[in-house]
C-alpha positions as CSV (number, residue, x, y, z in Angstrom):
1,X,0.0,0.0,0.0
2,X,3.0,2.6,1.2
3,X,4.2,1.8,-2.9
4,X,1.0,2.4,-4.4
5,X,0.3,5.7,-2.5
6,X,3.6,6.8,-3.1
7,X,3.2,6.3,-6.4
8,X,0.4,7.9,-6.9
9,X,1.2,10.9,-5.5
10,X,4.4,11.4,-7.4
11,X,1.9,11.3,-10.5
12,X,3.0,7.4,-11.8
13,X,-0.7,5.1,-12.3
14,X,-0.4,2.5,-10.5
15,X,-2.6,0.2,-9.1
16,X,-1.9,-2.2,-5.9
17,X,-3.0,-5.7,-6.1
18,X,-4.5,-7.5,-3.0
19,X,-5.6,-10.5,-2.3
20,X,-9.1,-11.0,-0.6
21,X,-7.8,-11.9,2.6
22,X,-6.1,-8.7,2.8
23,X,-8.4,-6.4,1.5
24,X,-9.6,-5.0,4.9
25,X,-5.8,-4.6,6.1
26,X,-4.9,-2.5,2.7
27,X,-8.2,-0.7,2.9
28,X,-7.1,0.4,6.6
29,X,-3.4,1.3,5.6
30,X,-5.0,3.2,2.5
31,X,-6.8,5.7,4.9
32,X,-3.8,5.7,7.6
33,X,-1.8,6.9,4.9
34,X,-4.3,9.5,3.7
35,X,-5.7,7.8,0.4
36,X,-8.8,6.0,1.5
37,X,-9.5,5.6,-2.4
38,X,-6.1,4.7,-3.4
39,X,-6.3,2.6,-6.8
40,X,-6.6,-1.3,-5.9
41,X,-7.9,-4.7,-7.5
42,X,-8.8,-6.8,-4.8
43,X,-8.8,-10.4,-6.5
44,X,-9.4,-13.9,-4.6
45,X,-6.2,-15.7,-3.2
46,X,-5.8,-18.6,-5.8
47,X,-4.0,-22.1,-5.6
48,X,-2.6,-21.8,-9.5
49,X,-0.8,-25.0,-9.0
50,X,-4.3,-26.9,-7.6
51,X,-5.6,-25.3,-11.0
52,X,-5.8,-26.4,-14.8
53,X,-3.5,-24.6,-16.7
54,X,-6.8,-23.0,-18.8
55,X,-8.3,-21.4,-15.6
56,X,-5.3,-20.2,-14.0
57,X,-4.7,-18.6,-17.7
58,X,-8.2,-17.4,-18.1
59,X,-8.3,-15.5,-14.4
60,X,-4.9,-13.4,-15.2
61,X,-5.9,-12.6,-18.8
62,X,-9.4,-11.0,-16.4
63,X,-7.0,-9.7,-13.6
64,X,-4.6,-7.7,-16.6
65,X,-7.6,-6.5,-17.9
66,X,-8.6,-5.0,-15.0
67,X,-5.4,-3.5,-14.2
68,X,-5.4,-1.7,-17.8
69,X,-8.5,-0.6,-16.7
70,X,-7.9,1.2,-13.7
71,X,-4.6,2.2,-15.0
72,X,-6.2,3.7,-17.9
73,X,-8.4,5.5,-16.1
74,X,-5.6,7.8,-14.2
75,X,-4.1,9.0,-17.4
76,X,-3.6,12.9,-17.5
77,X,-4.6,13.0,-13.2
78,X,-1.0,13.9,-12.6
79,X,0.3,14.4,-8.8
80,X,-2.6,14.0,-6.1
């Protein structure tokens, strides 16, 4: 979370990438550290290796998506 805001505030998109578990912990840090709406993708915690090699494929090609997304979407915001 510290990289993310940092980032963001220096003007660099960026997005931080949580698992579910966490989401409530980088939530928390997000508003200790004075971005509550710091730019995340909260995804569920996966066990690739438990998982054919088409799913675990499938969910990143979503998961990048999502990042281009959100990243996308901060173009021409510059420094917070």
């Amino acid at each position: 979370m510290r990289d993310t805001v940092n980032m963001v505030q220096q003007g660099v998109p960026c997005v931080g990438l949580v698992h579910k578990p966490f989401e409530k912990l980088a939530k928390m840090q997000a508003v200790q550290l004075g971005m509550p709406d710091a730019p995340l993708l909260i995804y569920p915690q996966d066990l690739p290796s438990k998982d054919p090699a088409e799913f675990v494929q499938k969910k990143a090609e979503q998961i990048t998506e999502q990042v281009a997304g959100i990243l996308l979407a901060q173009r021409g915001k510059g420094a917070a």
